[in-house]
N, C-alpha and C positions, 0 to 999 in steps of 0.2 A: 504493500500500500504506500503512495507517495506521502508524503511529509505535509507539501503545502499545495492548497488551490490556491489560483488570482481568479478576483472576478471585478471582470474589469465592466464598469460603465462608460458607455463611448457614444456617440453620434453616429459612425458607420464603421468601419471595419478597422479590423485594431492596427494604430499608430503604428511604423515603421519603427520608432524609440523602441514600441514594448516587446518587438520579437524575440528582444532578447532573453527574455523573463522562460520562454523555454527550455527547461530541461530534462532530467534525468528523475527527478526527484519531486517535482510540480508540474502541473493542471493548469490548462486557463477555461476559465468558462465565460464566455462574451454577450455581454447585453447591451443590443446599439436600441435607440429612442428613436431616430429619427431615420436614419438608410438603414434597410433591410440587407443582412448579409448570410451566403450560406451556412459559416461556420459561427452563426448568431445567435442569441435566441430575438427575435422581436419585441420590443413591449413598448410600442410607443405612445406619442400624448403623457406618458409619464412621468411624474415631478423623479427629483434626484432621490427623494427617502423611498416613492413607492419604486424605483430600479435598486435602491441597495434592498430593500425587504422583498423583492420578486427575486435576485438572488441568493437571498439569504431561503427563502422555500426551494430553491432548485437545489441545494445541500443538506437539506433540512436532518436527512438520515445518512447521511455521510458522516466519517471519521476519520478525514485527515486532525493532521496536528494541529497544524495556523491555517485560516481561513484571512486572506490579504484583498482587503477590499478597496480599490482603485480607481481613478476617472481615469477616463484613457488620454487625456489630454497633460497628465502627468507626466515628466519626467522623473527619474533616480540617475544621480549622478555618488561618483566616490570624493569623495569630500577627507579632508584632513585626519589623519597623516597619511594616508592611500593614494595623495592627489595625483601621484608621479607612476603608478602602477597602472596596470589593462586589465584588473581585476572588473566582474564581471559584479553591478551594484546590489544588482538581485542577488549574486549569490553570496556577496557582504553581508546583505540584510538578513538571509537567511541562515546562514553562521552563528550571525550575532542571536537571532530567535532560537536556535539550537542550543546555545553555550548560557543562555539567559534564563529563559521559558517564563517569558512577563507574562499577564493575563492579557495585557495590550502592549504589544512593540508598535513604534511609532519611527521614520526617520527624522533626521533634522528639518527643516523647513526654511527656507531662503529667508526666509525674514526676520528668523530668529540672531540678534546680535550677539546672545551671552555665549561669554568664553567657551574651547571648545571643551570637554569630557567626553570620554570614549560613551559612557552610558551615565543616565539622570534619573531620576524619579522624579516624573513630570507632574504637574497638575492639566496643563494646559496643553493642547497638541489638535493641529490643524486635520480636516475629516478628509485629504484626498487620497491618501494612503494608510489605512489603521490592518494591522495584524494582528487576529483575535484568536486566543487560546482555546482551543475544543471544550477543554472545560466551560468556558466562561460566554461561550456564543450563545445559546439558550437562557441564559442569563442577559445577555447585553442587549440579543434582539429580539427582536423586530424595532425596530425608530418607531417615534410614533408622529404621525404624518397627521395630526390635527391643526397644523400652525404653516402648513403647506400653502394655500390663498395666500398667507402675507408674510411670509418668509422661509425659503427654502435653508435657510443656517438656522432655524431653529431645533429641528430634527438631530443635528450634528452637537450641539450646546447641550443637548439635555443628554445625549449618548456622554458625551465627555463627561458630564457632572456623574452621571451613572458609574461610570468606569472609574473615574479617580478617587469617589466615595468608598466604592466598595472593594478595590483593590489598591489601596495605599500602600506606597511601601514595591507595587508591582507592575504601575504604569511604566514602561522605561520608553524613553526615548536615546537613539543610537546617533551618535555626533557622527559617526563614520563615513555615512552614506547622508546627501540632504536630496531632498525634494525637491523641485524646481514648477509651478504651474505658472503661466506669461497668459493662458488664455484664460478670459473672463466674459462667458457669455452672456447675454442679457436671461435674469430670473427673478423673481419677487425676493424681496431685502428688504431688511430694516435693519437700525443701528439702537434699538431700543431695549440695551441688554440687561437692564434693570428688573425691564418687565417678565423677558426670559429668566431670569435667575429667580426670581421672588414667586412664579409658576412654579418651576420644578421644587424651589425648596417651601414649599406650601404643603409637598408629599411629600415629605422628611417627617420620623413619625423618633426617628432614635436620636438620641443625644449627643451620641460619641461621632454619629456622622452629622450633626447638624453645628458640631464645632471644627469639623475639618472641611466647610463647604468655604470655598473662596470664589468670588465673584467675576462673572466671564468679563475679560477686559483684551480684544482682539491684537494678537504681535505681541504678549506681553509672556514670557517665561516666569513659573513658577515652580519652587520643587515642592514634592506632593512626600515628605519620608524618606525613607534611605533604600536604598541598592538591596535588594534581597532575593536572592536566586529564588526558586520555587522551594516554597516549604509548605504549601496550604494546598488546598483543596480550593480551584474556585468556580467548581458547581454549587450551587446555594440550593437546597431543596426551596418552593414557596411558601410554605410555613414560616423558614426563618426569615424569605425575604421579606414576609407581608410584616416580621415587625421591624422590621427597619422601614418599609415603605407605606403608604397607604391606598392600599389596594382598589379604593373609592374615588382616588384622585385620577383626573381626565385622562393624565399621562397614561399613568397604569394601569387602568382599567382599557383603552383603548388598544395598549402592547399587548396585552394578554388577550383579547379578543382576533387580534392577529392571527398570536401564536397559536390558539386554538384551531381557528381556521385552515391553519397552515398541516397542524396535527392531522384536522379530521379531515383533510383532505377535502376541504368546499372548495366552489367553483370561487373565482374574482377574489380569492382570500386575502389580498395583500392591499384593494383597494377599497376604499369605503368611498373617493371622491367621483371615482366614476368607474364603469366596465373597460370602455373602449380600448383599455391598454391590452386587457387579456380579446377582448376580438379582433384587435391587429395581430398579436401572436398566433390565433386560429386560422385566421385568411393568410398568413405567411407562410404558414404547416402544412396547409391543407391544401390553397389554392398556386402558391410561388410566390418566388418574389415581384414578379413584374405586374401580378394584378396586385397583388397588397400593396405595391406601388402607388397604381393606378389610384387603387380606391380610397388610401389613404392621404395623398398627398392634400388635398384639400384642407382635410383635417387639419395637416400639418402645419400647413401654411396658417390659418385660423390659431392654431396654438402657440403659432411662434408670436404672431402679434397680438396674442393676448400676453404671454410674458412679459413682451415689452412694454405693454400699455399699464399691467401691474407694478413693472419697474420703473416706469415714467412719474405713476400717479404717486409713489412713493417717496421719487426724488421732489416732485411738483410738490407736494403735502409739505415734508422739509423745509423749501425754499418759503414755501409762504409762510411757517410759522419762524423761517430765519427774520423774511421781511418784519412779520408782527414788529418779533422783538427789538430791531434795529428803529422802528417806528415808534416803539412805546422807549426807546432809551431818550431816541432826539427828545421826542415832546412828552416825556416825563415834569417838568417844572410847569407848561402849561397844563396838563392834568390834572397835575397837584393844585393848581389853583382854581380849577372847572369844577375841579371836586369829583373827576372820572377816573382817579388814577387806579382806584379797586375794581369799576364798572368793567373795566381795559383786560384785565389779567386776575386768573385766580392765585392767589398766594402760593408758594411753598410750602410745605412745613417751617423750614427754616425762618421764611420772610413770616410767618405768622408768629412764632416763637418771638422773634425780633419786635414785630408791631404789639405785641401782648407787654413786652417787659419794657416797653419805653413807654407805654398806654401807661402801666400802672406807675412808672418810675413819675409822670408827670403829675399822678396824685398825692405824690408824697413828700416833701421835704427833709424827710431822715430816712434814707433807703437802709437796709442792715442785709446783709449775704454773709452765709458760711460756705468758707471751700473745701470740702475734705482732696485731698490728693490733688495740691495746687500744682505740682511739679513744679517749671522754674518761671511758671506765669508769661510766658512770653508766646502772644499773638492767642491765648486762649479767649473765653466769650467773656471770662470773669475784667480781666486786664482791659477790652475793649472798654466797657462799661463802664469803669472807675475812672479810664485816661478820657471819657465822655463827661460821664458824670462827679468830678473828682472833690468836688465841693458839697455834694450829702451822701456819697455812695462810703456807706463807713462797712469794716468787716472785718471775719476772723482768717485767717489761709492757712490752710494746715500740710506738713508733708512731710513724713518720715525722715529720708535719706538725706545724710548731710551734705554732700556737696552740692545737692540741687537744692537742699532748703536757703544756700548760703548765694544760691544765684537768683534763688525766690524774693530775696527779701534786698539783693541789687536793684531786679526788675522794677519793684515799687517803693524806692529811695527816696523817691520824688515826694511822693502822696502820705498825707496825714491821716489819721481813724481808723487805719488797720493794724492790725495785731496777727504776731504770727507767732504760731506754734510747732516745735521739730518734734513731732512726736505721731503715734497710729494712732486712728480711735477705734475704738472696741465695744464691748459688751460688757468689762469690769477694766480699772486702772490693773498696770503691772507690765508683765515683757511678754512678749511673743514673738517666734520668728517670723521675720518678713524675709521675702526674694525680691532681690534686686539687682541690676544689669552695671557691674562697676564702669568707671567711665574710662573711657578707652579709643583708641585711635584707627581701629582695625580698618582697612581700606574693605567697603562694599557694605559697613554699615551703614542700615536704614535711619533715616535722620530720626525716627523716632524713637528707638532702643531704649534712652534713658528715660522715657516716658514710663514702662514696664514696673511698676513695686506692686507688692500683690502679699497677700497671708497665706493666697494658694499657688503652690508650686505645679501644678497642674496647670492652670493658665499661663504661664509663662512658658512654659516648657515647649507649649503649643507654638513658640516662635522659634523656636530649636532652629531649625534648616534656615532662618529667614537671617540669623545673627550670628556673622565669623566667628568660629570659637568660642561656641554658645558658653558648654560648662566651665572653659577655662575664666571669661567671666560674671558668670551666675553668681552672686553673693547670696549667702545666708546667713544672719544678722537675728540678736535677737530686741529688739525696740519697744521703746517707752509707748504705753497707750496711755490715752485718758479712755474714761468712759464717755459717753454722751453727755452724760448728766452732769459730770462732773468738770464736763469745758463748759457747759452753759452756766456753773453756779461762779467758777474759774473768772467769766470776762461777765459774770451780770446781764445775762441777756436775757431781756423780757419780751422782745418781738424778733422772727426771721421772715426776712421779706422773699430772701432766693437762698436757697439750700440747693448746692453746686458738689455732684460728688462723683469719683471719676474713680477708685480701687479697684478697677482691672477684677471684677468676679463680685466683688466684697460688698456691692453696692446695695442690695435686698438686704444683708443683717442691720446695712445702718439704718435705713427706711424704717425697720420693724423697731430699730429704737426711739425714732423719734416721740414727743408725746402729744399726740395731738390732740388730746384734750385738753391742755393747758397750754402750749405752745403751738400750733399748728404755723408751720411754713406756708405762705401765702404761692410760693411757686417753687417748684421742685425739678429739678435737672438731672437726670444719671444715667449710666452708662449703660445700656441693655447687653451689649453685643454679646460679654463674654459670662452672662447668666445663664442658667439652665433651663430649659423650655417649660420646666415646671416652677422654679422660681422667676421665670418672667411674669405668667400667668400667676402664681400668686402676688406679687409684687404689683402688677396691674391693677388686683382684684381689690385689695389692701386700700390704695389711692382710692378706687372710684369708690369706694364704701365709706371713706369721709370726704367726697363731695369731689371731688379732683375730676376735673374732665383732662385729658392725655392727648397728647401730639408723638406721633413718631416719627424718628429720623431713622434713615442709615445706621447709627451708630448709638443714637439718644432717645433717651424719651423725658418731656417736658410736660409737667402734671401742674395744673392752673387752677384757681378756685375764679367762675366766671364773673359772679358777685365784686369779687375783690378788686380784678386788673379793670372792670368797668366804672366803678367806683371809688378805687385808690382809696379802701379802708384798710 
């Protein structure tokens, strides 16, 4: 039995580049869309996920090793240290998938700038070439082809997110050989990856993979864990996957409708948007190719200019809401003065966040904020406000680690009414260890490393791959807390206007201390990201049960009493 299939998706008959992918040891199996070819299957009018999922049924009961799925419009070339050899790139690639055994081997990609390494654990990897583990195919497929009308890269994003969740540690990508694609044909797109990411991970049901989920951002390399041959198993029976996934969600529920399909052998299995694909493959089988020529060529013509009409309308949509915006910048000051400037545009979160805490700042003449985990204050929302409002915005800023608390209290040298504290807060005064990132010079650190102190070594850790010589310098420290109660009796605080808290996980213990029947913060800021899906949702529930209406960012959430910011009580 051969090792590997290629199943290549092409337009009409396979590229003169890909002859070489012939050998001794692999298969090609050929799906053209649009010219009919003998040594083809047909399946035309169809989008790029229903040609890789009608491939992915024409294996279905097959057991090669890697299944290498391709557009034919792809090149493989051997790439560094190889560059000067006649080695042959397919049989590079498939060396490296031999000696490796990822669940997905991936090659380099032309656009990828980071240094070279022989092999990575990717997070990130472009769909024109993925090579997928036997184990792990019934797993990864079918795509699901619900987001096909308005963008054919979405299919490709939710497979990546699929693959880099559930085999960390096993995505590799091979620097040896890169990829090369120059042809970009007209298809439906969007650049709206937000919306794609916040989809897929909406069916995120497990914890451990809803904190290794990192956000699709297109050319951007990320590593996904470390280099680890095969030591796992990565068939997942559906039992274990349905707890990690939600089985009820569009995505999933749709993939598995496929897959069924595909099992029980139904007619049009792979397509839910139309047949026509599978009665071009019949008229091509049954009658040749010069009448499925005939008969289809209309079709095709009609399909091609509807692609571009979805790709036009997409760029057109764009451009107009580019116009909007450049038109609401110019005449932003006569707006503001027409009194249209909200009529014009709906807020942000951000910008609403923003208009709530100057609404209320403008009712108040003695503003009061607590910062827990000030870090060194420079360019955060706290620092804006005070270098605004520096004449009643008075406060406390709190931050463990000494040499940022000592750049903390540089930043605000200037400004009078605050008070600062080098110390953690907690749940009782005393010591506890804290993790913290010593400061340091290492060339490819992320500018925000020294941002990282935390009580759990678990969230930090989670930056491991992201910070040169992580352990070498990971500090563990054991630091002064106060308790909650006991900085408010400390500096005499009888009102908190913004309660500002950022401890990297820690952020629900303090919430639960505050006392908000005798103290309640009028508006509250923290940090969601790196909480757990169940102390989000308690920590949510907590707020709006004393009156708190909730704004969510990205990274924040901002809890308001609507009474107070309209009123300035």
């Amino acid at each position: 039995m051969k090792k590997f299939v290629y199943l290549v998706q092409s337009e009409g008959k396979l590229n003169s580049r890909l002859e070489v992918i012939y050998g001794l040891n692999s298969d090609i199996i050929l799906l053209t869309w649009k010219k009919p070819t003998k040594e083809a299957m047909f399946f035309p009018l169809s989008t790029w996920t229903e040609g890789r999922n009608r491939l992915y049924q024409e294996v279905f009961l097959t057991n090669y090793l890697y299944y290498i799925f391709l557009d034919g419009d792809v090149d493989l070339r051997v790439a560094h240290p190889h560059k000067k050899t006649n080695k042959n790139p397919w049989r590079v690639l498939e060396s490296y998938l031999l000696k490796f055994l990822p669940a997905v081997g991936v090659p380099r990609f032309s656009w990828d700038k980071t240094p070279y390494k022989e092999v990575k654990a990717v997070y990130y990897f472009d769909a024109p070439i993925n090579a997928i583990h036997k184990e792990a195919l019934n797993v990864l497929l079918p795509f699901y082809d619900g987001d096909d009308m308005e963008s054919w890269w979405n299919s490709g994003i939710y497979f990546l997110h699929l693959a880099s969740l559930l085999y960390r540690h096993h995505v590799f990508q091979f620097d040896a050989v890169e990829a090369v694609n120059k042809t970009h044909r007209p298809y439906p797109r969007h650049y709206d990856w937000k919306k794609v990411d916040n989809k897929f991970k909406a069916s995120i049901l497990s914890e451990r993979l809803a904190s290794n989920f990192q956000s699709h951002y297109p050319f951007r390399q990320s590593s996904n864990g470390r280099v680890k041959k095969k030591n796992i198993r990565y068939a997942y029976p559906k039992e274990k996957l349905s707890n990690f996934f939600d089985f009820d969600n569009q995505i999933f529920k749709r993939r598995l409708f496929i897959q069924k399909n595909i099992k029980d052998k139904e007619p049009y299995a792979v397509c839910g948007r139309s047949k026509l694909p599978y009665l071009g493959e019949f008229v091509c089988k049954k009658m040749g190719i010069e009448i499925a020529t005939f008969m289809l060529n209309p079709l095709l013509i009609f399909y091609e200019l509807k692609k571009r009409y979805l790709l036009l309308f997409g760029v057109l949509k764009r451009n107009i809401y580019n116009i909007i915006g450049v038109f609401q910048k110019k005449t932003s000051s006569l707006r503001h003065w027409l009194g249209l400037k909200n009529k014009m545009k709906e807020e942000t979160p951000i910008e609403k966040i923003d208009n709530i805490i100057k609404q209320y700042n403008s009712g108040t003449n003695s503003f009061f904020f607590i910062q827990i985990g000030s870090n060194d204050g420079r360019g955060d929302i706290i620092y804006r406000y005070v270098k605004q409002y520096k004449y009643h915005w008075n406060g406390i800023l709190i931050e463990p680690v000494r040499y940022i608390f000592k750049r903390l209290k540089k930043t605000y040298k200037s400004f009078s009414g605050l008070a600062f504290e080098n110390v953690a807060i907690d749940n009782k005064d005393g010591y506890r260890t804290f993790y913290w990132i010593e400061k340091n010079s290492e060339p490819g650190n992320p500018f925000w490393y020294d941002q990282l102190g935390t009580f759990k070594k678990e969230v930090i850790q989670k930056h491991r791959n992201e910070i040169p010589n992580f352990d070498k310098y990971l500090i563990k420290e054991r630091v002064k807390c106060l308790s909650f109660s006991k900085l408010l009796n400390k500096h005499s605080v009888y009102k908190i206007d913004f309660l500002c808290i950022d401890t990297e996980g820690y952020d629900y213990e303090l919430i639960k201390l505050i006392p908000f029947d005798t103290l309640e913060p009028k508006m509250i800021l923290y940090e969601h990201k790196h909480l757990s899906l169940s102390d989000n949702k308690q920590c949510e529930k907590l707020l709006e049960k004393h009156g708190f209406q909730l704004i969510k960012t990205d990274e924040n959430m901002f809890a308001y009493k609507q009474d107070s910011y309209q009123y300035g009580l």
